[in-house]
Backbone as CSV, one residue per row, in Angstrom:
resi,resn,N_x,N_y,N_z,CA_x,CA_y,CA_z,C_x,C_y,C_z
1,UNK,27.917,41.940,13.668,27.789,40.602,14.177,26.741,39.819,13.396
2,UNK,25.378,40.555,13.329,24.352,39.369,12.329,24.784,39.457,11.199
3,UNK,25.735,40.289,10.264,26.046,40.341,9.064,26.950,38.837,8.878
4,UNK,27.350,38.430,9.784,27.966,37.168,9.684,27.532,36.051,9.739
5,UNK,26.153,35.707,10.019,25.462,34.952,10.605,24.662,34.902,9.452
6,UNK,24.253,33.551,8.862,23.145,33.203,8.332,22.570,32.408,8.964
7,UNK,22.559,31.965,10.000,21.064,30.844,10.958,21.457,31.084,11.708
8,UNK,20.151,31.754,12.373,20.080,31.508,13.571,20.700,30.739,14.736
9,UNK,20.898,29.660,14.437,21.609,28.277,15.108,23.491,28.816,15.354
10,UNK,23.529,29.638,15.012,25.143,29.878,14.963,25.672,31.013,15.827
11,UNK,24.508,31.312,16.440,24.531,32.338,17.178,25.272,31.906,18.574
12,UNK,26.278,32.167,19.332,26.658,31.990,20.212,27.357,32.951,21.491
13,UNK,28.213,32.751,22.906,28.907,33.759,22.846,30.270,33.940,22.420
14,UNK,30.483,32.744,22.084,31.987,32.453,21.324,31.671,33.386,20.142
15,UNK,30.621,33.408,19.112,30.510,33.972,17.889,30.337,35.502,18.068
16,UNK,29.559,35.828,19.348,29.473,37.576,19.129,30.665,38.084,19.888
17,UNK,31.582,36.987,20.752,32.448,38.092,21.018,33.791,37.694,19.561
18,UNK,33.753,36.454,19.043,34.662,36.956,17.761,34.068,37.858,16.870
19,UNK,33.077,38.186,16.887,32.151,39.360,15.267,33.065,40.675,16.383
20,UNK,32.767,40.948,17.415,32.790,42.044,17.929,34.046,42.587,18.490
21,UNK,35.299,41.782,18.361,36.306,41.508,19.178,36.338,42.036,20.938
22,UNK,35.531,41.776,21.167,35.286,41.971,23.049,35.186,40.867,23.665
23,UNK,35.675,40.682,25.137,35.777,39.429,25.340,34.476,39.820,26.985
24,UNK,33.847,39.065,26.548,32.360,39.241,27.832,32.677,37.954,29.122
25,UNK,32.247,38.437,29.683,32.508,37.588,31.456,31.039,36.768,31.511
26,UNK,31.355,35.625,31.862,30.646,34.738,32.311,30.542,33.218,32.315
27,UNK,29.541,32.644,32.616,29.756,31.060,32.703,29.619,30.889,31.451
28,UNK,30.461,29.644,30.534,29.665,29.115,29.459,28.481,28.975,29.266
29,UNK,28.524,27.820,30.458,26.938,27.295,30.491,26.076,28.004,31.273
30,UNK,25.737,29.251,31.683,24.957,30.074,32.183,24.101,30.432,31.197
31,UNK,24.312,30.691,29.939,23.172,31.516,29.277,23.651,32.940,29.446
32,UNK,23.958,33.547,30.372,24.206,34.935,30.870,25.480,35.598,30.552
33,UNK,26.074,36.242,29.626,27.503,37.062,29.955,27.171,38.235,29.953
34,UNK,28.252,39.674,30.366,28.181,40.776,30.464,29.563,41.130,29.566
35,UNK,29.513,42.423,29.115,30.387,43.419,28.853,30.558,44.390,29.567
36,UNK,31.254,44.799,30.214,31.162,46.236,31.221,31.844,47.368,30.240
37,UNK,31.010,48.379,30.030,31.559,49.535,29.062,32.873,50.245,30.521
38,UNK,33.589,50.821,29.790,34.861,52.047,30.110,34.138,52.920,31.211
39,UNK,33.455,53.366,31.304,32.824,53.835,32.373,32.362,53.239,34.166
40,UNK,32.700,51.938,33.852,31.895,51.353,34.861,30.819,50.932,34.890
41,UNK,30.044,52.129,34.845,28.459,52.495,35.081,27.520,51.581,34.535
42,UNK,27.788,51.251,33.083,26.909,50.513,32.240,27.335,49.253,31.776
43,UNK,26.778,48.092,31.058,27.140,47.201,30.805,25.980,46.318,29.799
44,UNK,26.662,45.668,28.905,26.141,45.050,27.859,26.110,43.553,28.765
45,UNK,24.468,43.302,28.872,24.369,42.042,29.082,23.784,40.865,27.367
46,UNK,24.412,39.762,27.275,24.265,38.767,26.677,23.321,38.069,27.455
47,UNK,22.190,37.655,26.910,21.408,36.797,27.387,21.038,35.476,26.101
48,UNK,21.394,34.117,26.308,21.011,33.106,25.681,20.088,32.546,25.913
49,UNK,18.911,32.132,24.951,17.591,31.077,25.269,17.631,30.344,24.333
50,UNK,18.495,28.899,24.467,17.902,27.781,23.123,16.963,26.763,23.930
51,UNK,15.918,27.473,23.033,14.503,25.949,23.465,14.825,24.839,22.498
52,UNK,14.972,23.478,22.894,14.816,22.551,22.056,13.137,22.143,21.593
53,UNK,12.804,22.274,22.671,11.272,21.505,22.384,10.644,22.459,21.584
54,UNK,10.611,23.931,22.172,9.773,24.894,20.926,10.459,25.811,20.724
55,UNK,10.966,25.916,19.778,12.086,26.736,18.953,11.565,28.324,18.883
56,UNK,10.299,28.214,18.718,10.113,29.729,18.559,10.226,30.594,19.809
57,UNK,10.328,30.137,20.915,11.174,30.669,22.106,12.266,30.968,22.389
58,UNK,13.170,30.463,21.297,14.302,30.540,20.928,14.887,32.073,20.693
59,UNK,16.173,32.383,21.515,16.432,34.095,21.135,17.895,34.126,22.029
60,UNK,18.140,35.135,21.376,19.557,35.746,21.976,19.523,37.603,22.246
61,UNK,19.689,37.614,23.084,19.771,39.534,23.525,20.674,39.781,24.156
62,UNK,20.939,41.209,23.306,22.251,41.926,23.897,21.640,43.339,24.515
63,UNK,21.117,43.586,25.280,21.049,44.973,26.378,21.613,45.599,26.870
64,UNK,21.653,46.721,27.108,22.525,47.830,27.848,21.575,47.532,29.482
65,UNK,22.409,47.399,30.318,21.791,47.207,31.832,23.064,47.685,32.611
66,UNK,22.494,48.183,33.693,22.950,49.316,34.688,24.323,48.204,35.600
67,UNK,25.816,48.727,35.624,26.198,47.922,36.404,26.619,48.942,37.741
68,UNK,26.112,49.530,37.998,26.332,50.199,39.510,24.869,51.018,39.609
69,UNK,24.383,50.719,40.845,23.174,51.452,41.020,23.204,52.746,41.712
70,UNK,24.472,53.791,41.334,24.441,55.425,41.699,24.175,55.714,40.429
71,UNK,24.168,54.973,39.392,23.592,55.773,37.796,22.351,55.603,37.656
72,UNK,22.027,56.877,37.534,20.648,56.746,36.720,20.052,56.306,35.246
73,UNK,18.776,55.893,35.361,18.488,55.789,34.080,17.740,56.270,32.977
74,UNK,18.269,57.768,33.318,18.257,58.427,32.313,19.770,59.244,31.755
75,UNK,20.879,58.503,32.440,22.506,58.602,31.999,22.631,57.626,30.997
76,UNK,21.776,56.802,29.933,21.873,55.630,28.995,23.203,56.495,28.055
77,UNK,24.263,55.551,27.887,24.941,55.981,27.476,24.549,55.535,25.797
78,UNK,25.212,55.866,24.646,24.897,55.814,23.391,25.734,55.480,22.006
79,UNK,26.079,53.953,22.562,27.142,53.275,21.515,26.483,52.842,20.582
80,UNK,25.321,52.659,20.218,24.778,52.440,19.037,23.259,53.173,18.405
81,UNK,23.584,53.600,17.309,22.819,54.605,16.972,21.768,53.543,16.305
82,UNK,20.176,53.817,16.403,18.935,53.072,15.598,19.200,53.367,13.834
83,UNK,19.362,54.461,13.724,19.670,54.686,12.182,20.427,53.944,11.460
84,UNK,21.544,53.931,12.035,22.586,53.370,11.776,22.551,51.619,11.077
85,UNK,21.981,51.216,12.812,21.525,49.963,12.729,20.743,49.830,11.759
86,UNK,19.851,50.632,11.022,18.631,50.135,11.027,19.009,50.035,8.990
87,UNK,20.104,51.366,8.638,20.602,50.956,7.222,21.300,49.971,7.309
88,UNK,22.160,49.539,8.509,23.287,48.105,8.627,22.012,47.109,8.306
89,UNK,21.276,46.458,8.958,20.589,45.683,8.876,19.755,45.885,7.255
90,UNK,19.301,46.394,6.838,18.531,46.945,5.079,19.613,46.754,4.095
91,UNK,20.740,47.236,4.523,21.591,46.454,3.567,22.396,44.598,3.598
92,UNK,22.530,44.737,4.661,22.820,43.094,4.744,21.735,42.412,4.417
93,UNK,20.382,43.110,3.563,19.547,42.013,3.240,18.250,41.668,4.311
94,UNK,18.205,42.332,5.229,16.446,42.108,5.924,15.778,42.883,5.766
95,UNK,14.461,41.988,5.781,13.441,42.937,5.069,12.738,43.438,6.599
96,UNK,12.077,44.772,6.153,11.516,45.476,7.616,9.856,45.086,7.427
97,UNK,9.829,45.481,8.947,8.852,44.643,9.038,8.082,45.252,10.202
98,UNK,7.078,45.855,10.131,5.856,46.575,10.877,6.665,46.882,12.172
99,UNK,6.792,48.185,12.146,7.307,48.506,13.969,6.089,48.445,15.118
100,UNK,6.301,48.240,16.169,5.439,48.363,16.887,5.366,50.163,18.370
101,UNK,4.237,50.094,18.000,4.038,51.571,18.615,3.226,51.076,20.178
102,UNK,3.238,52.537,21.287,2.510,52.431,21.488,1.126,52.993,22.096
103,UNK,0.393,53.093,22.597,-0.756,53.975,22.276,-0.966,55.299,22.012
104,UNK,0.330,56.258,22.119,0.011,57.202,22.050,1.047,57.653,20.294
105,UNK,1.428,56.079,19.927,2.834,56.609,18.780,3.507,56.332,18.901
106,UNK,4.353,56.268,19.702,5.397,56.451,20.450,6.559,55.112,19.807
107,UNK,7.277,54.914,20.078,8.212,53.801,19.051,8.210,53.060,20.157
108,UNK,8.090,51.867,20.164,8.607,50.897,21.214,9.534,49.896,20.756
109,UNK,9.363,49.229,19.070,10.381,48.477,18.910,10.365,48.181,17.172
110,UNK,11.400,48.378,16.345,11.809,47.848,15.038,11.896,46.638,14.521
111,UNK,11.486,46.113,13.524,11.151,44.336,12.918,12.165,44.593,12.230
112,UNK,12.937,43.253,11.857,13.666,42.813,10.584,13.439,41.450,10.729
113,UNK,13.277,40.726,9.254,13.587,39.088,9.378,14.659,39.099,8.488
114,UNK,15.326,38.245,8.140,16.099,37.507,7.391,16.306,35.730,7.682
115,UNK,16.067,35.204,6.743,16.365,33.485,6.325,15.321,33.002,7.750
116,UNK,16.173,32.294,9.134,15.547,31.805,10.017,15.257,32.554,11.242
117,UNK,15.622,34.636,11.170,15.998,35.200,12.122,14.834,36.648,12.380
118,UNK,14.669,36.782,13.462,13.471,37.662,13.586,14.658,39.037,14.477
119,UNK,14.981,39.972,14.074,15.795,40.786,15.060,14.274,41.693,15.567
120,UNK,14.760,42.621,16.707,14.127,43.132,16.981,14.883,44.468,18.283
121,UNK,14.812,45.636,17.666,15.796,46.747,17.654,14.984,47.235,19.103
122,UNK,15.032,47.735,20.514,14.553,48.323,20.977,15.124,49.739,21.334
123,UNK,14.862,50.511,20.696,15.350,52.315,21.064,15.194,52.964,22.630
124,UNK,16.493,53.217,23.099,16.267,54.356,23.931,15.264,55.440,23.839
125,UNK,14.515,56.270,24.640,13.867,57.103,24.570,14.806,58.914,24.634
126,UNK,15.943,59.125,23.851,16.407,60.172,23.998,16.874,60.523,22.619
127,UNK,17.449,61.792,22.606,18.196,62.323,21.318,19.483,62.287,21.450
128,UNK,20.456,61.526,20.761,19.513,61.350,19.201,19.228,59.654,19.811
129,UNK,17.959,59.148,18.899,17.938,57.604,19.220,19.110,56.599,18.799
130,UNK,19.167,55.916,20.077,20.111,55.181,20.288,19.612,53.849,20.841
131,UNK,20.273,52.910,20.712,19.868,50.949,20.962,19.450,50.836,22.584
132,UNK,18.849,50.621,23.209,18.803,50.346,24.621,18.609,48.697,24.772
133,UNK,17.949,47.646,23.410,18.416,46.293,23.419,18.127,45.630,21.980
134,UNK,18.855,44.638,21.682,18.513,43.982,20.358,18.513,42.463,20.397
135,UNK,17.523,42.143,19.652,17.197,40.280,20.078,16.517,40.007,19.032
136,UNK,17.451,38.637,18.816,17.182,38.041,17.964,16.535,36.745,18.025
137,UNK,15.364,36.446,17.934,14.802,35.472,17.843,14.919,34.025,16.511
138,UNK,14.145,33.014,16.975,14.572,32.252,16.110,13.128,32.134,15.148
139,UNK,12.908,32.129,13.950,11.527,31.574,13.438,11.810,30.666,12.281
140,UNK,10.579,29.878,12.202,10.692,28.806,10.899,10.240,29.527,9.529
C-alpha cells in the first residue's frame, strides 16, 4: 500500500482498500473503518486524522484490535511479519530511522521516512515478530 503512495496527502480509505484489494466497513466521513479477519476474533481497524490547521498531527493507522471480547490478547493473530515489512519498506526507498526502545531494551516501535511520510511499525510482543499497528504520519 505505501509503495504506491508518494504524499502523504493521498492516503485515503478508498486508496488502502484499492492497494490492498479488501473492502473495510464504515462511514466515509467517520475517520474510522474496520476489516474483520476470517476468524471473527480479530480485526484491522483504519483510523484517519487530517489536521488542517497543524499538519503534523496529521496520520493514518491501521491496527489489529480485538473484535469479540472471548479472545484474548495474547491470541494476536500474525498476518504481517516486522522483517518482512521492514525489507518492503528499505527497498521502496525509506530511510530508517532510530527505533525506539524501552527501558529495559525492549522494542517498542520502528522509524522510516520517505518524501512527506513518517511510518512507524509497532511489533507484537511474540515469536516470530509480527505488526500489532502501523501509522503513518504526515511531516514537512
Amino acid at each position: 500500500m505505501i509503495n504506491n503512495v508518494n504524499d502523504f496527502n493521498a492516503l485515503s480509505a478508498g486508496f488502502i482498500q484499492r492497494s490492498t484489494g479488501q473492502k473495510f466497513e464504515g462511514d466515509e466521513n467517520s475517520g474510522f473503518h474496520t476489516l474483520k479477519l476470517a476468524d471473527g476474533k480479530w480485526q484491522y481497524g483504519a483510523t484517519y486524522n487530517f489536521d488542517r490547521k497543524l499538519e503534523e498531527y496529521s496520520n493514518v493507522t491501521l491496527e489489529l484490535i480485538k473484535a469479540s471480547n472471548s479472545v484474548a490478547e495474547t491470541q494476536l493473530p500474525c498476518d504481517l511479519l516486522v522483517d518482512e515489512y521492514d525489507q518492503s519498506l528499505k527497498s521502496m526507498g525509506f530511510s530508517v530511522k532510530p527505533s525506539t526502545h524501552n527501558e529495559i531494551g525492549g522494542l517498542l516501535a520502528l522509524h522510516y521516512t520517505r518524501k512527506n511520510m513518517h511510518v512507524q511499525i509497532i511489533p507484537q510482543h511474540q515469536a516470530p515478530t509480527c505488526i500489532k499497528a502501523i501509522s503513518v504520519q504526515k511531516f514537512k
